[in-house]
N, C-alpha and C positions, 0 to 999 in steps of 0.2 A: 117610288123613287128610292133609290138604296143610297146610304148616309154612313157613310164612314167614321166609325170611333178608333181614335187615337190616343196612343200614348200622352199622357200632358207634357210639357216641355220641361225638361226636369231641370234643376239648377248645375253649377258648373260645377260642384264640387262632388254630384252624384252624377255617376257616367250612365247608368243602366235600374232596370227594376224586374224581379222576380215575377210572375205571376200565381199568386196567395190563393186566392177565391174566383170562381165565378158563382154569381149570386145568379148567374141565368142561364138556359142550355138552348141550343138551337130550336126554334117553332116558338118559344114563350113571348107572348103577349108583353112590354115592356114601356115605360110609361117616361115622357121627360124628364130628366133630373133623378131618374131612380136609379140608387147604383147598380151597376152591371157585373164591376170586378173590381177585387184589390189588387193591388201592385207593392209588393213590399220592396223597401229598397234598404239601403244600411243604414237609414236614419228613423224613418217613419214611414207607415204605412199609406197609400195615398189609394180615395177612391176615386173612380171612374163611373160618372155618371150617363146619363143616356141623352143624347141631342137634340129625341125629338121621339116621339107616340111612334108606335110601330111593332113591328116583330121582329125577333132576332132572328135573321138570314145564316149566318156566316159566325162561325168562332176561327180566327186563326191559327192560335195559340193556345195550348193545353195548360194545366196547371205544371209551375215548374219551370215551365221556360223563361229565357231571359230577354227584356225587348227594351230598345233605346228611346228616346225622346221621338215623340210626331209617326210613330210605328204606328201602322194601323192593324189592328188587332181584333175588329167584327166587322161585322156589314148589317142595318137595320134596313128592313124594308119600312121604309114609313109609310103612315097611316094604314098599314095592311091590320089586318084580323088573322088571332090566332085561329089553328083548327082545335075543333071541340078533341079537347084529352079522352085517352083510352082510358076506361075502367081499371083504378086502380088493383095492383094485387093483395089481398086481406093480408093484414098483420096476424101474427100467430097470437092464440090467446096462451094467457098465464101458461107455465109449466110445457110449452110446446119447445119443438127441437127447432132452434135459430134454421133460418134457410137463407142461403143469397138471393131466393127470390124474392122477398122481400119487396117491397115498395120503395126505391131512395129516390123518388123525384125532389123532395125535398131538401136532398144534401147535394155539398159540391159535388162535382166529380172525384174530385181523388178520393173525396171521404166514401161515395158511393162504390166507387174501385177498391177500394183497401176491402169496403164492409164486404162486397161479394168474395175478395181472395183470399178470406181470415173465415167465412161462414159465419158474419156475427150480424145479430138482427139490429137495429139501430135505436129500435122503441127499447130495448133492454139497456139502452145509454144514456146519462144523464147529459143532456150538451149546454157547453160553456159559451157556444157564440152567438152573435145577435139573435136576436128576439127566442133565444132556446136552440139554435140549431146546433145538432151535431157536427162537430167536426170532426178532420181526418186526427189532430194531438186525441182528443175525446177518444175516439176508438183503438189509437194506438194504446194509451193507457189500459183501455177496457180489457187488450188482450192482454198486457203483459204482468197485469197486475194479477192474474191466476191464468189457471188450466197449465197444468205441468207442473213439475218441482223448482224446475231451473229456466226460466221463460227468458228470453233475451230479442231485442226488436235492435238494427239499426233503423234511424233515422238521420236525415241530413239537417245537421243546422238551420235556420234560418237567416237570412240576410244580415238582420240584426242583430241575433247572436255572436253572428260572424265579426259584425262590423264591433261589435261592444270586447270579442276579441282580439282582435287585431292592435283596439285603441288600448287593451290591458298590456299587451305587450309592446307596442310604442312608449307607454311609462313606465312599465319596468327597465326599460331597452337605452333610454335616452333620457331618464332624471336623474339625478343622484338623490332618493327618496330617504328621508326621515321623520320621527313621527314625533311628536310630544305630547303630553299628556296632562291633565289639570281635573278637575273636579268643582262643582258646582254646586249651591247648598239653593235651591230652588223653591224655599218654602214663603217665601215674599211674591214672588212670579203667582205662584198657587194661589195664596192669598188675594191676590190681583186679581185673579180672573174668577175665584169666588164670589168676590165683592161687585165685581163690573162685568164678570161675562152675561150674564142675562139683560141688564141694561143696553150694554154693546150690541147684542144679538137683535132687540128693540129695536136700535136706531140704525142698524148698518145692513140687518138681514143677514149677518156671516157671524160662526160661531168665532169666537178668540180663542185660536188654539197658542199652541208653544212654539211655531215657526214663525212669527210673525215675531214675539219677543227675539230667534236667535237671529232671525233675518237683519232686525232694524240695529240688532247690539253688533254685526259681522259688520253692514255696514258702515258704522261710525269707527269702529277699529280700522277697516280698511281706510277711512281717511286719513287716519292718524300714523297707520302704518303703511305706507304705499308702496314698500317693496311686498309684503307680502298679495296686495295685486296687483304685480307687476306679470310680466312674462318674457321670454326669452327669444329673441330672435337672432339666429347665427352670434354673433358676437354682441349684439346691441340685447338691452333692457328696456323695455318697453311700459313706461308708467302711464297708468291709464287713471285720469282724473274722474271718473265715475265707479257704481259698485253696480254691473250689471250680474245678478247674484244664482247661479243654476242651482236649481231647487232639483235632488235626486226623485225620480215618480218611480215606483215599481212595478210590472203592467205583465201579462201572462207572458208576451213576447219576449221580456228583458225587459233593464232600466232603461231609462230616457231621464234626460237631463232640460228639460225649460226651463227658459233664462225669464228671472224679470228683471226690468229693463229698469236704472236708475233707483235702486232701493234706497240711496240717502233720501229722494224727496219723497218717497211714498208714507203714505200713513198705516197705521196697523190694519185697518179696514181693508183698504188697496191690497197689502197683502195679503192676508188672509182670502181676499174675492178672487186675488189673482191664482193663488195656488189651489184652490179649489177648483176653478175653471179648470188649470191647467190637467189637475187630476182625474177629473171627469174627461176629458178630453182626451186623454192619454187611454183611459179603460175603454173608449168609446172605438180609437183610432183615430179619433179626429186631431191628433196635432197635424201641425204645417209645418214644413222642414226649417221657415222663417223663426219658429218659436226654440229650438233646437240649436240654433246657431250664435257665435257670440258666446260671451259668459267670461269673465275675468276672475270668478270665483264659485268655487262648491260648497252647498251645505246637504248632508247624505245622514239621514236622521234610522238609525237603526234599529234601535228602540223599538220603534214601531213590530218590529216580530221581535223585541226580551234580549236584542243584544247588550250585553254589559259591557263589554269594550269592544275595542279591533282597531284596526292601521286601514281607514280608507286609503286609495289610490288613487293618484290626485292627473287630473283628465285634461291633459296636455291641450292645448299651448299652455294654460293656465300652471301656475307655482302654487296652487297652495289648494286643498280641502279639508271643510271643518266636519268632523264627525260628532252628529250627536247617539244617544245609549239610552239605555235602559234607565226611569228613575226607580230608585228604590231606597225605602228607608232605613237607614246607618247610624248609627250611635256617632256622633261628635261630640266636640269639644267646645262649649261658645261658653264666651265669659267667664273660663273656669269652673265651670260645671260641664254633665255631659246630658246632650240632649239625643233625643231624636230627630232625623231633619230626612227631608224628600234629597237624596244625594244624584248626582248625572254624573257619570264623567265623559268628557269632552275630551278630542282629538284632533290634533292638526298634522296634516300629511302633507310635507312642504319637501321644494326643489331644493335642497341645498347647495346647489351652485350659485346660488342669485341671494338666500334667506338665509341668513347666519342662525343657529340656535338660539345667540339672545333675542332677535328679532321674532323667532317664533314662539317662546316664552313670552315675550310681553306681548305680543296680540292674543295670546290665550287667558291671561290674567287679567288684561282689557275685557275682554270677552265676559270672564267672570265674576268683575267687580262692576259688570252694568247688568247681568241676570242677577246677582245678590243686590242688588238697590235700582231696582226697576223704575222708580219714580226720580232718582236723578235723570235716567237713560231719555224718561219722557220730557222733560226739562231740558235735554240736549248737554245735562252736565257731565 
């Protein structure tokens, strides 16, 4: 009986989806629930599982093309049997001259097409995607990174490059963006999770990182400050009585932004579990365009690769995102003497048509006077 796989029904605010992968080629053996193909769209990648035991009959659509909601895009024969594969062709040993004859059963297509019209063998590439496979990025890199003096590849964007474009020009185009700036003496924070991270890790099974301390201090600021989570609609202000808080993830594809949901009532654990999940999830493919959406606030932690300052860009409809940096140790001033201290400095990239400057100063000072005394912050003081 042949069984039809479709498109999933995609949300209203994504019209269409690329086709990324196929993880399977015509004749292959294919099992329930096993993915078949990605679908990239401007948000997040979505898989396409398999309906039912069978063999793949039908591919409709090549890598590249574009297909809407409830498209039907294979045909399975169910409960059929694959026929027995032909004798693969040997890989070349060490020191051998690359050939397109090669074996690529095991890459996509476009990866296996690119590999045969470059001449490049695919065991000589290191591959970044599931379970080790090459991909078509993997080999574009492979070529362009030698053989010639001046080597140059176009490639096309991806979906979500595109879409993470388009939304960078949106807030350039239609904020009137300003940045403020503050610094952070973080050595009470440090001390904190000296003394309590391995206890923490005991009872909660999630390490206590530093996002969870800026998460819970953004959130009680945004209480106190509700225009800076506010946003803008046509003429109207839109004050939102919760701190649904998008947490920036970094992922080969580009940034992605998941929201967590209500960060005044979470606990440090909560967050810490959430953003973890989220990150793993994010490197995996596995967001849903449901965890993407929403968010009345940014926190985009740069740090993480040695950045020491910069002007985030703050991801419309939303007014405001906090930038965190690099810490590093700086000679201060306490007490009258000078010390050494763990320093951060911190950014806020705010709408100024809605945030006045002093409004954005004192949420960043807010900010800084609950990471420099982190035991009032748990106290709710």
């Amino acid at each position: 009986m042949s069984i039809e796989v479709k498109v999933p029904v995609l949300p209203e605010s994504v019209s269409d989806a690329i086709i990324a992968t196929w993880h399977k080629k015509v004749g292959d053996t294919v099992r329930r629930d096993e993915n078949l193909i990605d679908l990239e769209t401007d948000k997040v990648v979505l898989e396409v599982p398999s309906p039912v035991d069978g063999v793949l009959k039908e591919i409709k659509f090549e890598i590249g093309a574009t297909v809407t909601s409830a498209q039907v895009i294979a045909v399975i024969e169910e409960g059929a049997v694959a026929a027995a594969p032909a004798p693969a062709a040997a890989i070349p040993a060490a020191g051998a001259t690359p050939s397109a004859k090669v074996d690529t059963s095991a890459l996509p297509p476009g990866a296996a097409n690119y590999a045969a019209r470059n001449d490049v063998n695919p065991a000589d590439v290191a591959g970044t995607g599931r379970a080790g496979r090459v991909t078509k990025e993997d080999l574009v890199k492979h070529v362009t990174s030698g053989g010639g003096a001046r080597p140059e590849q176009r490639v096309p964007m991806t979906r979500i490059r595109q879409r993470i474009a388009e939304r960078m020009m949106q807030s350039k185009n239609s904020i009137a963006m300003l940045t403020s700036f503050n610094e952070v003496n973080l050595s009470k924070v440090m001390a904190m999770r000296k003394e309590l991270g391995e206890p923490f890790e005991k009872t909660h099974g999630i390490k206590l990182g530093f996002m969870s301390f800026f998460a819970k201090a953004a959130a009680n600021a945004l209480a106190k400050h509700g225009i800076v989570n506010a946003s803008v609609d046509g003429n109207d202000v839109i004050y939102h009585g919760y701190a649904d808080i998008s947490i920036a993830v970094a992922t080969e594809k580009g940034l992605v932004t998941p929201v967590l949901r209500n960060v005044e009532n979470m606990s440090f654990a909560d967050i810490e579990a959430a953003i973890a999940g989220y990150a793993k999830q994010a490197r995996e493919g596995g967001l849903k365009l449901e965890d993407l959406q929403g968010g009345t606030f940014t926190i985009t932690n740069g740090g993480t690769f040695g950045s020491l300052m910069s002007t985030p860009i703050v991801n419309p409809p939303q007014s405001a995102i906090l930038g965190m940096h690099a810490i590093k140790e700086r000679p201060i001033a306490e007490n009258g003497q000078v010390v050494i201290a763990p320093m951060m400095y911190i950014a806020l990239s705010y709408d100024h048509r809605i945030i006045d400057g002093k409004d954005a100063v004192l949420f960043l000072v807010d900010i800084k006077n609950q990471l420099e005394n982190p035991h009032r912050m748990l106290l709710g003081l």
